[in-house]
N, C-alpha and C positions, 0 to 999 in steps of 0.2 A: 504494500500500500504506500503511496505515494507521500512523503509526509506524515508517515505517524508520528512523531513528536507535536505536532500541532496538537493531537490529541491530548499529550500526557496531562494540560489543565484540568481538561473537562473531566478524564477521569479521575486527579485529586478533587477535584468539587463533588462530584458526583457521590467518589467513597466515603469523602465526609457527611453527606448529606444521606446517602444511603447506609451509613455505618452498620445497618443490621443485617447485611447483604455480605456475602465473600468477596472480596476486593479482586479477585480472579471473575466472580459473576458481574461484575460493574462494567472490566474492562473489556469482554470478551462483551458485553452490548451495547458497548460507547463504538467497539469496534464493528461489531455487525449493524445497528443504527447507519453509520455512516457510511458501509459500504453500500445500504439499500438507498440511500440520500445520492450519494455519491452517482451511483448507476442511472439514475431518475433525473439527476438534475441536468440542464442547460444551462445554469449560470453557478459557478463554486464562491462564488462572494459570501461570507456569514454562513461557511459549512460547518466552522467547529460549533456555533452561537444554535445553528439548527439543529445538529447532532446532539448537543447537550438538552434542547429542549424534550426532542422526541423519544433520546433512552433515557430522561425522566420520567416520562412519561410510562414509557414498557416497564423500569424500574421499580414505580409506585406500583404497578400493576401485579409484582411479584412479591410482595409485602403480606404479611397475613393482615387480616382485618383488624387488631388490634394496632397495628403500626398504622393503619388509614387515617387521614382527616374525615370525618363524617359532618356534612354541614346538617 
């Protein structure tokens, strides 16, 4: 992959924020997030900014229900 150090941020953000996650499961979906971003996109401007968005996103999804926000 092109670039992966661009990544190493989003996955310290990510681990911190996900602390209750294996730090091997964070980066292995910071890194598959972005290759599916990656493959899709037309324009790489704010890929690591959208990559951090969307395996937050998969991330909170892999959380037991007690780790969830519930509004």
């Amino acid at each position: 992959m092109a670039n992966e150090h661009s990544l190493d941020p989003v996955i310290d953000f990510l681990t911190g924020r996900f602390s209750q996650l294996a730090p091997q499961t964070v980066a292995e979906t910071v890194y598959a997030t972005h290759a599916q971003l990656k493959e899709k996109a037309t324009i790489t401007t704010h890929m690591a900014s959208l990559t951090q968005r969307k395996a937050a996103e998969t991330l909170a999804q892999m959380l037991p229900a007690e780790h969830t926000h519930q509004v």
